[in-house]
C-alpha positions as CSV (number, residue, x, y, z in Angstrom):
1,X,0.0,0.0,0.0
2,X,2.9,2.9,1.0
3,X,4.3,2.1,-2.5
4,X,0.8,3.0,-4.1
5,X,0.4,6.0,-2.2
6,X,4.2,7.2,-3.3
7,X,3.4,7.0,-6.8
8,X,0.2,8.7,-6.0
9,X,2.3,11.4,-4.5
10,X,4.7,11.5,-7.7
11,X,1.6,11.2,-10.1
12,X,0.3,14.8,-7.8
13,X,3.8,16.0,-8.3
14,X,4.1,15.5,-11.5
15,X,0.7,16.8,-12.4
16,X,1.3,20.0,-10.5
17,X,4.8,20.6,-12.4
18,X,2.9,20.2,-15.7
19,X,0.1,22.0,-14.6
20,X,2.6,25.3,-13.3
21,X,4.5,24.4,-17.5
22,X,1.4,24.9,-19.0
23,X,0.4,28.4,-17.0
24,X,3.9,29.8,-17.3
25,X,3.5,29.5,-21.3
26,X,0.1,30.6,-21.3
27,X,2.1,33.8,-19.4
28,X,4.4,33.6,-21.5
29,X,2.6,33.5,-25.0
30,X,0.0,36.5,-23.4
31,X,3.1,38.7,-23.0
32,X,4.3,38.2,-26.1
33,X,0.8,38.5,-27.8
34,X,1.1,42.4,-25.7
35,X,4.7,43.1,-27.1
36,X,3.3,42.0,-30.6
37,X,-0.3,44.0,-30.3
38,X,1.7,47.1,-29.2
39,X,4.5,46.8,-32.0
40,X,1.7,46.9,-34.8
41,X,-0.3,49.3,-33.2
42,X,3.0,51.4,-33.2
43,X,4.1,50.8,-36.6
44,X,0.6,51.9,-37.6
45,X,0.4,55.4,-35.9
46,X,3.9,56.1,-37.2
47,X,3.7,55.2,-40.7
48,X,1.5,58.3,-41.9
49,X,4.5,60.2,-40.5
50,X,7.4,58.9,-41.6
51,X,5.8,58.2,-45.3
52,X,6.6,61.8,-46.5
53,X,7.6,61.8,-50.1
54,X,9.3,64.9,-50.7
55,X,12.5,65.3,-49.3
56,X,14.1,68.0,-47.5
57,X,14.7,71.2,-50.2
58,X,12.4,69.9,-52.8
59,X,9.5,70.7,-54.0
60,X,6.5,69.2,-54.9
61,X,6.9,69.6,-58.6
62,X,10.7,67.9,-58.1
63,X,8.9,65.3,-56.0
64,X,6.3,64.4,-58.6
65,X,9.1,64.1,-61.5
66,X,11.9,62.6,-59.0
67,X,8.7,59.9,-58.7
68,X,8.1,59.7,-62.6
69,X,11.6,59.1,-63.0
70,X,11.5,56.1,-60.6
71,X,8.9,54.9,-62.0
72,X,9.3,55.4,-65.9
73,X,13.3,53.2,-65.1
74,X,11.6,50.8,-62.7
75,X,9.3,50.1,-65.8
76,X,11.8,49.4,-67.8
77,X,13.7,47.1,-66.0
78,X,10.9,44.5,-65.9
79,X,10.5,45.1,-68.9
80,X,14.1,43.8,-69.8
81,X,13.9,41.1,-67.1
82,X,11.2,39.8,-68.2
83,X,12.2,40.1,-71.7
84,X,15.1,38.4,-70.4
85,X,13.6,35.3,-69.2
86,X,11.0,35.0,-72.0
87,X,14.0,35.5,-74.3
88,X,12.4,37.6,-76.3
89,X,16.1,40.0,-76.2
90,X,17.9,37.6,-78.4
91,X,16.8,36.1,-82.1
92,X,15.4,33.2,-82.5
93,X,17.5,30.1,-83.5
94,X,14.6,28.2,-85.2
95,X,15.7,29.6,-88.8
96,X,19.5,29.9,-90.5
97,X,18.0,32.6,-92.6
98,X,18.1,36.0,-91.1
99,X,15.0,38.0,-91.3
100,X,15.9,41.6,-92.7
């Protein structure tokens, strides 16, 4: 009978050991659901003000073609990338003739 009511005794222990793993993760995983709530949050109250797109000394007509710019060369690269993969950039080897 006392060896019964030794593993009993473990069986309690061990269940209480588990039983204090699973809170301290549950703490654990609410902590770092607050760090992660309050990082977003953050990052969303900021980003209105730190998204300026003019730069110090220029103005809003330099902004708008600095942007045109970017965009008219970004265009252009995928363009040749993907002219690049389709190869589309070199002639075709199907023929010996060249087409004029």
């Amino acid at each position: 009978m006392a060896v019964i009511i030794d593993r009993r005794s473990f069986l309690c222990r061990i269940a209480r050991h588990i039983d204090f793993l699973i809170k301290e993760e549950m703490m654990k995983s609410a902590s770092l659901s607050k760090v992660l709530l309050a990082v977003i949050l953050g990052v969303l109250l900021l980003l209105p003000l730190a998204c300026n797109t003019a730069q110090l000394g220029e103005t809003e007509a330099d902004g708008s073609r600095r942007h045109r710019r970017v965009f008219r060369i970004n265009q252009s690269e995928l363009m040749a990338d993907i002219d690049r993969t389709m190869l589309w950039d070199e002639p075709s080897r199907l023929t010996d003739k060249r087409i004029p």
